[in-house]
Backbone as numpy.savetxt, mean C-alpha at the origin, in Angstrom:
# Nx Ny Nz CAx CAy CAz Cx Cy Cz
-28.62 -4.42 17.65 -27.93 -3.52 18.57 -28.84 -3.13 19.74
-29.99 -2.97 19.49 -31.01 -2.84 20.63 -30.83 -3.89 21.43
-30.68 -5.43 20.82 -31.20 -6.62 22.35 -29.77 -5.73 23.14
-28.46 -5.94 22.32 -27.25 -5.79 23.00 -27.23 -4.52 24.14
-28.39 -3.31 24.13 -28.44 -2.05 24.83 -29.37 -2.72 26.36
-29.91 -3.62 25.55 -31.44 -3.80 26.78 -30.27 -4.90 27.86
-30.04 -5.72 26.94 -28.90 -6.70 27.82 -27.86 -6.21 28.73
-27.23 -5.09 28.49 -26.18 -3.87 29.23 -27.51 -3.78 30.13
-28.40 -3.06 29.93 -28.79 -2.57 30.47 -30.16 -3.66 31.69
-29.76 -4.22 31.66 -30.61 -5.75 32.75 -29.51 -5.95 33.37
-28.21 -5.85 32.84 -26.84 -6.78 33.35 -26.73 -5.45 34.88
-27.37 -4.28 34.04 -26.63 -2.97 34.89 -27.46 -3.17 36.11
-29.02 -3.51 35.90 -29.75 -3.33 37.13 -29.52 -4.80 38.15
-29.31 -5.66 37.39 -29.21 -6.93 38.34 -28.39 -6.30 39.09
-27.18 -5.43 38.52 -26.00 -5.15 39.44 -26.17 -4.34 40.66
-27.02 -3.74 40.01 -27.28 -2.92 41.43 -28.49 -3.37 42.50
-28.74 -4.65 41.97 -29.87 -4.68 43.03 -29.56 -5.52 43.89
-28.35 -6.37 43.66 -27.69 -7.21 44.58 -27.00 -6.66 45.43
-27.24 -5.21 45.43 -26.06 -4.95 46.49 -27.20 -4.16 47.66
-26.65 -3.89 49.02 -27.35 -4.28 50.14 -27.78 -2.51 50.45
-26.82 -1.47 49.66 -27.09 -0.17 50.21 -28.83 -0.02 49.02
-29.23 0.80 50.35 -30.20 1.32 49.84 -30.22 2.98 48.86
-28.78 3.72 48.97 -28.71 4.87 48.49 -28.80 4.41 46.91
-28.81 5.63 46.05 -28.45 5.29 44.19 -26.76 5.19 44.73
-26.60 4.26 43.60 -25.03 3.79 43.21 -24.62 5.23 42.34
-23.25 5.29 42.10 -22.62 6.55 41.27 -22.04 5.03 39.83
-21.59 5.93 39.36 -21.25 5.88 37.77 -20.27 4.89 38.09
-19.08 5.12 38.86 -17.46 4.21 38.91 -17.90 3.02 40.03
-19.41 3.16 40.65 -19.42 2.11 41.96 -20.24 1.43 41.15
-20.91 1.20 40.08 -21.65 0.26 39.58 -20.47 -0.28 38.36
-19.44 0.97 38.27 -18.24 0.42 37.07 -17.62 -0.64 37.62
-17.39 0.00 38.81 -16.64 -1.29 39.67 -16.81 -2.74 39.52
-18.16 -2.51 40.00 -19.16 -4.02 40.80 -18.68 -4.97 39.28
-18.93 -4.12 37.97 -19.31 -5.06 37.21 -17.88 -5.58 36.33
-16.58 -4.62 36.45 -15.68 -4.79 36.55 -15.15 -6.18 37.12
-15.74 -5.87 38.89 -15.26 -7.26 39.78 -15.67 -8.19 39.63
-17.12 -8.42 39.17 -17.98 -9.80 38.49 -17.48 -10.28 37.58
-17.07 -9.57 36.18 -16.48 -10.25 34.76 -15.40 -10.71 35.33
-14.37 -10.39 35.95 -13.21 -10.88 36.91 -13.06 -12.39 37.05
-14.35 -12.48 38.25 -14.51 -13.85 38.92 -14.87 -14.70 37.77
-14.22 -16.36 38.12 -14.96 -17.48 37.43 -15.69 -17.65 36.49
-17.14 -17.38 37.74 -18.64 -17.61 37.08 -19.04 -16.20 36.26
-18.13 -14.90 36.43 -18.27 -13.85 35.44 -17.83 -14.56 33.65
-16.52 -14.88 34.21 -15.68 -15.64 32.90 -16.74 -16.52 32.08
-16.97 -17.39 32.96 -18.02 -18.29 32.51 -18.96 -17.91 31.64
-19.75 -17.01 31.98 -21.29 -16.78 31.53 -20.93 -15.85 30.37
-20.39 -15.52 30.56 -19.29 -14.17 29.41 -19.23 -15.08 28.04
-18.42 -16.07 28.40 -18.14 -17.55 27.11 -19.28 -17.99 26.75
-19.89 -18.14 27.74 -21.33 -18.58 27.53 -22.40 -17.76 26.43
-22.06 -16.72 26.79 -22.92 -15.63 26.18 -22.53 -15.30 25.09
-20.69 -15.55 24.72 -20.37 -15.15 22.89 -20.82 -16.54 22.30
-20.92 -17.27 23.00 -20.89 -19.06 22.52 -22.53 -18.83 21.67
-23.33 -17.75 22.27 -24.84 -18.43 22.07 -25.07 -18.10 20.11
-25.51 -18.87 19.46 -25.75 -18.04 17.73 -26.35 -16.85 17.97
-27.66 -16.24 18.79 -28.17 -15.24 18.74 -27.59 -13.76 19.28
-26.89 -14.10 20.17 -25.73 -12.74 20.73 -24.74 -12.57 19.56
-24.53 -13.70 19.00 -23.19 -13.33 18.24 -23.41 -12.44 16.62
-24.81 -13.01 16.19 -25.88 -12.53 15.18 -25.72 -11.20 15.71
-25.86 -10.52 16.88 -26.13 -8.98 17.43 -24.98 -8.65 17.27
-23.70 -8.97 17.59 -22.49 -8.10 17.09 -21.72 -8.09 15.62
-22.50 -8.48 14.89 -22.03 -8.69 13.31 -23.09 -8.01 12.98
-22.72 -6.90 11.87 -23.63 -5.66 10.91 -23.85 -7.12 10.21
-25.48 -6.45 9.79 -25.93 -7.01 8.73 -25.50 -7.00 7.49
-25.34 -7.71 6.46 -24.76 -7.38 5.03 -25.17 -6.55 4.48
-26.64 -6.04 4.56 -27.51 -4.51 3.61 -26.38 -3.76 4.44
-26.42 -3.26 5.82 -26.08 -2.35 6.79 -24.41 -2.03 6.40
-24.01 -3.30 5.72 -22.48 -3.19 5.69 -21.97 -2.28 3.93
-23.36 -3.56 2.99 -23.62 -2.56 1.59 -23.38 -1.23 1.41
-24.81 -0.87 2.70 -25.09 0.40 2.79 -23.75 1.65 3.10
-22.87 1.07 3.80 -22.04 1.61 4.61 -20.60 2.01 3.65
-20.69 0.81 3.08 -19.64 1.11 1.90 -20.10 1.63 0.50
-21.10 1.85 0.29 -21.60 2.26 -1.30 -21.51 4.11 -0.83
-22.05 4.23 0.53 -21.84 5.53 1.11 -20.63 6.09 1.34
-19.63 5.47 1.71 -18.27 5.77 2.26 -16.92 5.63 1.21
-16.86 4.38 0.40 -16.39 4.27 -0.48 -17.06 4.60 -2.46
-17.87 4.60 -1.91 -18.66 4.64 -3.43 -19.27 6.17 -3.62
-18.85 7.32 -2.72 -19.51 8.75 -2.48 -18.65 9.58 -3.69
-19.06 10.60 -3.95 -18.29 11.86 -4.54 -17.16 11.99 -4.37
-17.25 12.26 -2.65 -16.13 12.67 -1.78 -14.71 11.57 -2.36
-14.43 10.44 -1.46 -14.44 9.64 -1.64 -13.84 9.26 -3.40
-14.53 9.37 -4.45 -14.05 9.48 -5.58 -12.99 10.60 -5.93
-13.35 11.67 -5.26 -12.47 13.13 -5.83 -10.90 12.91 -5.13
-11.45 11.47 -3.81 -10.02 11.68 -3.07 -9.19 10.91 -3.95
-9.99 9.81 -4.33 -8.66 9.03 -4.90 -8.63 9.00 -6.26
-8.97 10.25 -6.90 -8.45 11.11 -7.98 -7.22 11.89 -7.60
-7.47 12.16 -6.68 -6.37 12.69 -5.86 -5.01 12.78 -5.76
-5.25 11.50 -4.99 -4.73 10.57 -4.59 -3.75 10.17 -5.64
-4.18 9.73 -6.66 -3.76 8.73 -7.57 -2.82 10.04 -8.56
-3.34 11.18 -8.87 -2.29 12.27 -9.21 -1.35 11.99 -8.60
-0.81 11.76 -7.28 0.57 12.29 -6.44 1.60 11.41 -7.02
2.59 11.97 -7.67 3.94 10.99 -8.36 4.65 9.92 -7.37
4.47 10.15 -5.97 5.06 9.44 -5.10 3.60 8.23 -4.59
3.03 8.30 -4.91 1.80 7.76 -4.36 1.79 6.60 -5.45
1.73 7.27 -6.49 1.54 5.91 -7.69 3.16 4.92 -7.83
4.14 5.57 -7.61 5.36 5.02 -7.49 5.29 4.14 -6.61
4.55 4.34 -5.06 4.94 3.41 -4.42 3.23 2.14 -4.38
2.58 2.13 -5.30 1.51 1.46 -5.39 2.32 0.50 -6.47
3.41 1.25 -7.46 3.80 0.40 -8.77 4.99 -0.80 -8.15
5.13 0.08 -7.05 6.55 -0.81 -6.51 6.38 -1.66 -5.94
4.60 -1.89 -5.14 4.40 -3.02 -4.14 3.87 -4.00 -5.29
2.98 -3.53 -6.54 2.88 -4.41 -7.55 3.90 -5.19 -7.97
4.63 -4.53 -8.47 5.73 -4.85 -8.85 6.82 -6.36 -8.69
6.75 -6.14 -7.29 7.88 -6.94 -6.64 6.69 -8.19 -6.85
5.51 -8.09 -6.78 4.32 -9.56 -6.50 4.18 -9.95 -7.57
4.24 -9.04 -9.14 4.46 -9.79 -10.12 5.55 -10.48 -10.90
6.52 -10.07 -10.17 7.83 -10.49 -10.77 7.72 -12.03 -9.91
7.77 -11.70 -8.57 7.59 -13.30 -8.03 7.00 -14.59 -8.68
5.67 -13.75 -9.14 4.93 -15.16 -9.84 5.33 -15.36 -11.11
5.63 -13.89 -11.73 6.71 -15.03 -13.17 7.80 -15.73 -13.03
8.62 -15.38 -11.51 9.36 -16.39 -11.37 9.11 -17.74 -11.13
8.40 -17.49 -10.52 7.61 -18.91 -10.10 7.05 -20.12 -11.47
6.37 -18.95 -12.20 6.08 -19.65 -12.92 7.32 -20.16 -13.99
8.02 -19.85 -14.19 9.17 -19.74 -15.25 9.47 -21.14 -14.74
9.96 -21.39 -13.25 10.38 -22.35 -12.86 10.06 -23.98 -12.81
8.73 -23.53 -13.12 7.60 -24.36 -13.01 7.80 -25.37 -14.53
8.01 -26.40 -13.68 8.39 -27.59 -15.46 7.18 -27.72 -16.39
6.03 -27.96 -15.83 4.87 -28.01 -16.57 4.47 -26.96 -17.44
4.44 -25.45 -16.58 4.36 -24.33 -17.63 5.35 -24.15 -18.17
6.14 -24.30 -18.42 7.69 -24.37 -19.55 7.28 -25.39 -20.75
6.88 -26.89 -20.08 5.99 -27.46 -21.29 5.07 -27.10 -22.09
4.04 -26.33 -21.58 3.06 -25.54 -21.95 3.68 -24.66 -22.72
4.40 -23.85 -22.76 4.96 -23.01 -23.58 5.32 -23.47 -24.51
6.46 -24.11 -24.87 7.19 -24.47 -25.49 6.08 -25.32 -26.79
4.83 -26.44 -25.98 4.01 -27.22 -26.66 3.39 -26.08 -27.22
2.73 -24.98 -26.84 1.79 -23.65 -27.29 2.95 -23.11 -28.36
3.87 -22.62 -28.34 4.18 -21.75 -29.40 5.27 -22.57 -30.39
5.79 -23.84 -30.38 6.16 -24.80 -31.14 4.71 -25.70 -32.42
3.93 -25.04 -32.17 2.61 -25.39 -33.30 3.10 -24.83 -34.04
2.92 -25.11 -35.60 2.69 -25.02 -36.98 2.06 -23.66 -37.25
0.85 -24.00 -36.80 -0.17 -22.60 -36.30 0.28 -21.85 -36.12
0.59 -21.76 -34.79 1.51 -20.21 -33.99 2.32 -20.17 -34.62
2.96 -20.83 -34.78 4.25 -20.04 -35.35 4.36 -18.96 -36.54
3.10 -19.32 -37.53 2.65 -19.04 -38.68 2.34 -17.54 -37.95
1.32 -17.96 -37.06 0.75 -16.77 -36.44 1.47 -15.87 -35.91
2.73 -16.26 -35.46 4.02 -15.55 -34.46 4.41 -14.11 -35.97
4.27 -15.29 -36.86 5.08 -14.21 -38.38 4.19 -12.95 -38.40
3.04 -13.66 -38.87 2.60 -12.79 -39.41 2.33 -11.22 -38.46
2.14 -11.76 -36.88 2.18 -10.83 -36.04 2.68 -9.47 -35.87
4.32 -10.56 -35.87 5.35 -9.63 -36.08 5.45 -8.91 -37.23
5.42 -9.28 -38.41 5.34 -8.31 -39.57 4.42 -7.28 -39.55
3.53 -7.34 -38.80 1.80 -6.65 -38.53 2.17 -5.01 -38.58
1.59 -3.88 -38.59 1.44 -2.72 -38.31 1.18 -2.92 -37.07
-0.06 -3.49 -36.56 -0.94 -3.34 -35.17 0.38 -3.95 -34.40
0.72 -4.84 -34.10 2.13 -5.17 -33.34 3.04 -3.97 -33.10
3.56 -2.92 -34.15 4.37 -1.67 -34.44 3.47 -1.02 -33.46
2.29 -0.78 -33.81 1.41 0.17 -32.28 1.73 -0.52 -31.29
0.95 -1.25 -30.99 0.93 -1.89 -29.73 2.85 -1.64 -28.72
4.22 -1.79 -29.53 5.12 -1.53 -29.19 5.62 -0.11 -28.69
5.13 0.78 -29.62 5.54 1.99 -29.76 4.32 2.56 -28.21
2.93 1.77 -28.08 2.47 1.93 -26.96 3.22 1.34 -25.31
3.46 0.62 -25.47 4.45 0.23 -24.51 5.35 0.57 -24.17
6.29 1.02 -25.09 7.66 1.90 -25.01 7.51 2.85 -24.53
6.11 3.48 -25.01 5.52 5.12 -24.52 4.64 4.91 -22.78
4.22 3.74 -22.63 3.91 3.38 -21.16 4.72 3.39 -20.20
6.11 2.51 -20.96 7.40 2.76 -19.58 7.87 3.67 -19.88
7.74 4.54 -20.62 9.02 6.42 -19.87 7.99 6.77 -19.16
6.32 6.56 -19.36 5.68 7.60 -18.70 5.03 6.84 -17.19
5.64 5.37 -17.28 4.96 5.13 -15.79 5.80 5.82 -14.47
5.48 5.25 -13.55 6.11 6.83 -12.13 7.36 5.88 -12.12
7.77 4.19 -12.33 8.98 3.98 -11.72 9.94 4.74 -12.40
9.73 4.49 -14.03 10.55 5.40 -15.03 10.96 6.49 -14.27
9.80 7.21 -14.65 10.13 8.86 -14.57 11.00 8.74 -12.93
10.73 8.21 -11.82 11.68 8.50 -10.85 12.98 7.78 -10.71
13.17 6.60 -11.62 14.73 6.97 -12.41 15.32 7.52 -13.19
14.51 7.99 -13.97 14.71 9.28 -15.00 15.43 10.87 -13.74
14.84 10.64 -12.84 14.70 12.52 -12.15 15.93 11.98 -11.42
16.22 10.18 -10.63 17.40 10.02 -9.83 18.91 9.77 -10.79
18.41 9.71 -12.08 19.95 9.55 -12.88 20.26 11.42 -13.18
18.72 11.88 -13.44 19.48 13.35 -13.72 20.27 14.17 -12.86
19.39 13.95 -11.44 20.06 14.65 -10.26 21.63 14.24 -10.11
21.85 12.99 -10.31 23.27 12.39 -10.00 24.48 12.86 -11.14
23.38 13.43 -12.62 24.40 13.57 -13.39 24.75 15.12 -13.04
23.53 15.87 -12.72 23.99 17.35 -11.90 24.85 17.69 -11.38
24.74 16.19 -10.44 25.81 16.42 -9.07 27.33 16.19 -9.46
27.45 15.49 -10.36 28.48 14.91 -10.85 29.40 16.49 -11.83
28.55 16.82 -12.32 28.73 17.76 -13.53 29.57 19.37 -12.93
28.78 19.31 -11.33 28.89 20.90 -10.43 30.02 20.39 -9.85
30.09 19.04 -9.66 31.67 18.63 -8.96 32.48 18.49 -9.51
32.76 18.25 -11.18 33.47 18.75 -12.29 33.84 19.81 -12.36
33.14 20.65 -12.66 33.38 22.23 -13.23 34.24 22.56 -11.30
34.09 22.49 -10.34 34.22 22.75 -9.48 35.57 22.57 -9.30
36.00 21.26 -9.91 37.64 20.72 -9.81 38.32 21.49 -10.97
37.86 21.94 -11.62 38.65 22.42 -12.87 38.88 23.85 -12.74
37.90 24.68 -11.75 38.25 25.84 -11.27 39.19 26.10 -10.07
39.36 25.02 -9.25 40.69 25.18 -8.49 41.81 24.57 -8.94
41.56 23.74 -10.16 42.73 23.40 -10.73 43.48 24.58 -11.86
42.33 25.29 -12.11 42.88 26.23 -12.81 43.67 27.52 -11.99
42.76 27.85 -10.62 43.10 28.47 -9.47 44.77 28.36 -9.39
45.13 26.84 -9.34 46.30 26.72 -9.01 47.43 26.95 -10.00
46.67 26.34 -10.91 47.55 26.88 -12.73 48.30 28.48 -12.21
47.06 29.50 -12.09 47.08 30.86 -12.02 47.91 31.16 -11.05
48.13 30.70 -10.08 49.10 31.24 -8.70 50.18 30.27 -9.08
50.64 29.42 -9.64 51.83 28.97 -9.81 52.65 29.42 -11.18
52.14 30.36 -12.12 52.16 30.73 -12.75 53.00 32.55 -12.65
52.10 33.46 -11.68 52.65 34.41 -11.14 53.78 34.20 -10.04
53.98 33.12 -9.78 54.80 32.86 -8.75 56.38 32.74 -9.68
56.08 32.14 -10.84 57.45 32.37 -12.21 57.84 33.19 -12.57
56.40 33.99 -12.67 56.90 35.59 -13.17 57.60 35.92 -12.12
57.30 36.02 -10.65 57.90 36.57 -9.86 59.08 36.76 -9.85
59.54 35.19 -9.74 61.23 34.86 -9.57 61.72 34.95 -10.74
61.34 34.63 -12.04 61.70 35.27 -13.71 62.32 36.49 -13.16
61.24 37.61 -12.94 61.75 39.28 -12.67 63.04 39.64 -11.86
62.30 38.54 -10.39 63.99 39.24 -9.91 65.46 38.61 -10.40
């Protein structure tokens, strides 16, 4: 980063020494000049020239320690950890991390499903003597019974669940207040068509 300051800074004085006034240049009249040079041609030129060279281009790429350094500090800090503890609490946050998963793993089991060779593979893998033996005894297993009863207990409690869990309840709410709602003006009407018999009964 230093050659790249000294280089600005040679590019700045050539600039001003080509020009014919003897006063100091201001800030926007040397912005100018060098403005109007990169412009022209032979600006273009030397410009290409100059990202083209290995050693300029070495100066605008961080070093790999510098880059280490930068991320073990920034990503790898306290801070940084506490956020995406955070972070990772928020029910809408993990929902929509499960949903971009989601859709990318379903793709590749489709993919793969489709796939004639891994269908062979399958079919050759769990059509053994072996496995199959092994398939039994699996299934009969206790540890299989965990492992299920863990899974079952993974999807109510992952975020897609639970936020179809909260969008079927709300809907059955809604459904339930718009019920009771019809049955009180239906009864409404029961009640006034009702005194309206008595009425004409009396006279």
């Amino acid at each position: 980063m230093r050659k790249l300051t000294l280089l600005l800074i040679l590019t700045l004085f050539l600039a001003a020494c080509s020009q014919d006034k003897t006063s100091t240049m201001s800030y926007d009249e040397i912005k100018k000049i060098m403005i109007d040079s990169l412009q022209t041609e032979d600006g273009k030129k030397a410009l290409r020239q100059l990202l083209e060279e290995p050693s300029f281009r070495e100066l605008l790429i961080l070093e790999h320690d510098e880059v280490k350094k930068a991320t073990e500090e920034t990503l790898l800090s306290k801070e940084a950890e506490d956020f995406w503890k955070k972070t990772f609490e928020d029910p809408k946050f993990k929902e929509t991390v499960a949903k971009s998963m989601q859709k990318q793993q379903q793709d590749i089991m489709k993919e793969l499903m489709k796939d004639p060779t891994y269908q062979k593979d399958l079919e050759s893998f769990f059509g053994q003597p072996d496995m199959q033996k092994q398939m039994e005894t699996i299934l009969k297993s206790s540890t299989l019974r965990k492992q299920m009863e863990e899974v079952v207990k993974e999807t109510i409690e992952s975020p897609l669940m639970q936020a179809k869990w909260l969008e079927l309840i709300k809907k059955s709410g809604e459904s339930a207040s718009s019920e009771s709602g019809n049955k009180k003006e239906a009864s409404a009407d029961g009640g006034g068509s009702s005194d309206k018999e008595k009425k004409q009964s009396g006279q």
